[in-house]
C-alpha positions in Angstrom: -30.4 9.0 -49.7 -32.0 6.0 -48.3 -35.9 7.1 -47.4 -36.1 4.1 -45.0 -35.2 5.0 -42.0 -33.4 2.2 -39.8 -34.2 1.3 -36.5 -32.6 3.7 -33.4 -30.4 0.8 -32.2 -28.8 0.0 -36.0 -27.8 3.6 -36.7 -26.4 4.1 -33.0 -24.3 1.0 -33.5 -23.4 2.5 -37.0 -22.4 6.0 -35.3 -20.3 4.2 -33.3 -18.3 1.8 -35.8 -17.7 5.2 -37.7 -16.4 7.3 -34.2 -13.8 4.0 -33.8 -13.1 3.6 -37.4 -14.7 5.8 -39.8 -17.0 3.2 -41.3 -19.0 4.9 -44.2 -21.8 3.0 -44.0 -23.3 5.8 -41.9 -23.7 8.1 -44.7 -26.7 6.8 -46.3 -28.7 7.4 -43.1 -27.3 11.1 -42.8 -29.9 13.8 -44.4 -27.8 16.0 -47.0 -28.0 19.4 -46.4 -25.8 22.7 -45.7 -22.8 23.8 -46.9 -20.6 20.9 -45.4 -21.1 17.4 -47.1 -22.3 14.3 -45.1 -18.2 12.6 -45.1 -16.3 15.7 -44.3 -19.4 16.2 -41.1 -18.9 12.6 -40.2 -15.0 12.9 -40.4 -15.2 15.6 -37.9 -17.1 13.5 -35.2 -14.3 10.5 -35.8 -11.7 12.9 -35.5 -13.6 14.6 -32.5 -13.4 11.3 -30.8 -10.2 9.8 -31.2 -8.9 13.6 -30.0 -11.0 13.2 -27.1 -9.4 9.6 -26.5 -5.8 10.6 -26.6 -6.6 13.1 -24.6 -8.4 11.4 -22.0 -4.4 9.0 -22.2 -2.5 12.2 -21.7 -4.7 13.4 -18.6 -3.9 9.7 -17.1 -0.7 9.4 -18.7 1.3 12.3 -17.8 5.2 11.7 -17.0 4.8 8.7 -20.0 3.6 11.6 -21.7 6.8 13.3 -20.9 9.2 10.4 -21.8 7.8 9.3 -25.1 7.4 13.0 -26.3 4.3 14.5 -27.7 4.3 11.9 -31.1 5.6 9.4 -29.7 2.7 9.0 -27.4 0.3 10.2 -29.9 0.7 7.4 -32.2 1.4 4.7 -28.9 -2.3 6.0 -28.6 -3.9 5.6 -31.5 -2.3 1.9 -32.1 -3.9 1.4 -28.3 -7.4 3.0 -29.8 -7.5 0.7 -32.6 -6.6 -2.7 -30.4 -8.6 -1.5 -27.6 -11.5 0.4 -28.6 -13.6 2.7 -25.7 -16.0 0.0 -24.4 -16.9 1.6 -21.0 -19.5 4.6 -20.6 -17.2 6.1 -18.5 -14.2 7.5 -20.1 -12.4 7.3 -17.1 -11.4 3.8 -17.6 -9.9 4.1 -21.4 -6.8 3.7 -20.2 -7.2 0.6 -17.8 -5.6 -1.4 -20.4 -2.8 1.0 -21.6 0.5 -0.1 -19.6 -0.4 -4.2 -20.1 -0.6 -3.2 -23.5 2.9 -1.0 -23.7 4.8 -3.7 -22.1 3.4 -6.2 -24.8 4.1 -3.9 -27.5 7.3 -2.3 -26.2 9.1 -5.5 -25.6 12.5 -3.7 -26.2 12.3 -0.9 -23.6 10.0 -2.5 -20.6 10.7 0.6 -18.9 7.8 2.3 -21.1 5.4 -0.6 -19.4 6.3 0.1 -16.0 6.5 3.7 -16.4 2.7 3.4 -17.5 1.7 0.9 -14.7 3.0 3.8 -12.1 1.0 7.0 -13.8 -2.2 4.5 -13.7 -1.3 3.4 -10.0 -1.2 7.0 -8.9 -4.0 7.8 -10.8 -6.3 4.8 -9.4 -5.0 6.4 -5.8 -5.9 9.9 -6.7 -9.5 9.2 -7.4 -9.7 5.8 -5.8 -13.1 5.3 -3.1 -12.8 6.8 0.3 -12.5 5.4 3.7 -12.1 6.2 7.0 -8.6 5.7 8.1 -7.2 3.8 11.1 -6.1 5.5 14.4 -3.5 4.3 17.3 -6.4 4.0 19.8 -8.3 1.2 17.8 -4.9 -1.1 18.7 -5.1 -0.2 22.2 -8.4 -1.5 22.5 -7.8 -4.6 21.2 -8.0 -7.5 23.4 -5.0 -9.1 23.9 -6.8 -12.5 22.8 -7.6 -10.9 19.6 -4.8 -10.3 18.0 -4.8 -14.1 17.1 -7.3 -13.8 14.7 -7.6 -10.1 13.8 -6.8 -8.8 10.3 -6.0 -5.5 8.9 -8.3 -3.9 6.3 -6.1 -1.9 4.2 -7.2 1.7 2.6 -9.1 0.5 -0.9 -6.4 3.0 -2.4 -3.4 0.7 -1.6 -1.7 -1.1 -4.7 1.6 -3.1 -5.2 3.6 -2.5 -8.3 6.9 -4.4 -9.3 9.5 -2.5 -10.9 12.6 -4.4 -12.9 13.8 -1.3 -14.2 15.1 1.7 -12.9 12.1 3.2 -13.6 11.3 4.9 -10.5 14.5 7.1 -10.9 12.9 7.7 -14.4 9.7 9.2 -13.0 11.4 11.4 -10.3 13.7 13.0 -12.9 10.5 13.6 -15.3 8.5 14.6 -12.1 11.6 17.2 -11.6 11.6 18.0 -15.4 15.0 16.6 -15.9 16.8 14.5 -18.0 15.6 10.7 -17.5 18.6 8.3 -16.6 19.1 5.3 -19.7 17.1 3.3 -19.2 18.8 -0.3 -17.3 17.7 -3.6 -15.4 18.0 -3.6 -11.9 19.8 -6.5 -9.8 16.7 -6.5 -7.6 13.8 -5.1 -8.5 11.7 -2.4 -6.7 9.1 -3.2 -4.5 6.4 -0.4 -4.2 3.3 1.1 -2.4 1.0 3.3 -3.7 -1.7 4.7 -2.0 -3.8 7.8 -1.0 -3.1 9.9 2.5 -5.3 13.3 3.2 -6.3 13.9 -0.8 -2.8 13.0 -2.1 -1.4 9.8 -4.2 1.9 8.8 -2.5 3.8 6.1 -3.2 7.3 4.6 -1.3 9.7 2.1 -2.0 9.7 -1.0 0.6 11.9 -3.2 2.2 12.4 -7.3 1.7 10.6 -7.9 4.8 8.2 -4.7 4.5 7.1 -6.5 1.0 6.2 -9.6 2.1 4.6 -8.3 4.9 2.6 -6.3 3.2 1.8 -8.9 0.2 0.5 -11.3 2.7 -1.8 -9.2 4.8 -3.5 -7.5 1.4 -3.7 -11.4 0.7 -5.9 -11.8 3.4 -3.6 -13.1 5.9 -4.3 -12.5 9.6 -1.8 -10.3 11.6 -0.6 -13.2 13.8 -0.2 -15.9 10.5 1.9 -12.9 8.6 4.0 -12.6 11.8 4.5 -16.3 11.7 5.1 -16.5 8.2 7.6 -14.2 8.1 9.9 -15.5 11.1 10.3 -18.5 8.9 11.1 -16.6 5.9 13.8 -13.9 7.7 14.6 -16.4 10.9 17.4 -14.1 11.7 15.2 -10.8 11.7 13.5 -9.6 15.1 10.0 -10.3 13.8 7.9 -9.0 16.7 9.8 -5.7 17.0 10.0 -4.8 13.0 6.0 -6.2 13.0 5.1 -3.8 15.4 7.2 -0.9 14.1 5.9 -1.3 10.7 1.9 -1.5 12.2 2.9 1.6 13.6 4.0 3.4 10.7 0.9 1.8 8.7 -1.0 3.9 10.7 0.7 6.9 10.4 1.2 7.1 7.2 -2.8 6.5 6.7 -2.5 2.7 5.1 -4.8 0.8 7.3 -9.0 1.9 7.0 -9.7 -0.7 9.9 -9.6 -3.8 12.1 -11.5 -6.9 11.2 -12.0 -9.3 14.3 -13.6 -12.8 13.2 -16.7 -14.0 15.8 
């Protein structure tokens, strides 16, 4: 063994290139002794931590879990581990990366990518930051000249995903541990909202004019340049009546944390 002992920092960076990929340059720096040798005691911390890893992917992960099957997701995970090692002190974000990186891997079954993209938007929602949530009375109170300028500040839980798949009729037949439908391209594809309401992650399809209502006020839109925006887009729609209903049911459903009036 090596009597000179490196510096603190050059042996933690070692630890760590042999946790991500069993490096052995580690083992002059590890003092023999006992009845396990220095590789087979450094294999179990690499193996230790790429369990913990995968794990940390099935906890996130759970109905692409379900649809790729125990070993099928097992090794989608280590090929993710070794093109994306942990680089974040908080193991919670491991995954961030995980469904950008199954829909450029999986380029023959897309669904796997968007199947991905919804566990991590649920997820995000589940633990997302709190915030206090709209009520009907703040509207009433709103002067009438306001509502020219006012914008909506939407829960920080709230996220758009794009499905081109029938994907979404994949995660509700995993979610009711049934068969999955084949996988198929949709004409349209699926516009939908995820967000957090009273501790739970709920998500919903939308409508045409819903989405693009709700694309341009999380774009920062104000409520009366939306409402504008979207008569020229659906001229034949009844854009003051569907705006209002849909504010409404923003609120109800716990989608709206606030009212931001510009001096």
């Amino acid at each position: 063994m090596n009597t000179t002992a490196p510096a603190l920092e050059t042996l933690q960076a070692a630890f760590i290139d042999h946790l991500q990929d069993a490096s052995s340059r580690l083992v002059e720096a590890v003092a023999d002794g006992g009845r396990i040798g220095i590789e087979r005691r450094l294999a179990i911390y690499h193996n230790a931590y790429g369990a913990r890893l995968v794990e940390a992917l099935r906890d996130s992960y759970g109905h692409t879990l379900s649809y790729l099957g125990d070993e099928g997701f097992e090794a989608m995970a280590r090929a993710y581990m070794a093109c994306h090692p942990s680089g974040h002190p908080n193991l919670r974000w491991f995954g961030s990366r995980f469904p950008d990186w199954l829909a450029a891997t999986c380029t023959d079954d897309p669904d796997i990518g968007e199947l991905a993209s919804l566990d991590w938007a649920l997820r995000l929602a589940f633990d997302g930051a709190d915030a206090p949530v709209l009520a009907l009375d703040a509207l009433a109170a709103l002067p009438p000249e306001a509502w020219e300028t006012v914008r909506l500040v939407w829960h920080p839980t709230c996220r758009r995903l794009v499905l081109k798949h029938n994907t979404l009729a994949i995660w509700q037949a995993l979610d009711q541990d049934q068969v999955p439908p084949p996988a198929q391209a949709l004409a349209s594809p699926t516009q939908l909202l995820v967000w957090r309401h009273e501790l739970q992650p709920h998500f919903r399809s939308l409508g045409a004019f819903e989405a693009s209502a709700v694309d341009r006020l999380l774009g920062g839109a104000g409520f009366a340049a939306a409402c504008e925006a979207l008569q020229a887009e659906f001229p034949e729609s009844e854009t003051a009546p569907e705006a209002g209903a849909l504010l409404r049911r923003w609120i109800d459903e716990g989608l709206l944390s606030g009212l931001d009036v510009p001096a």
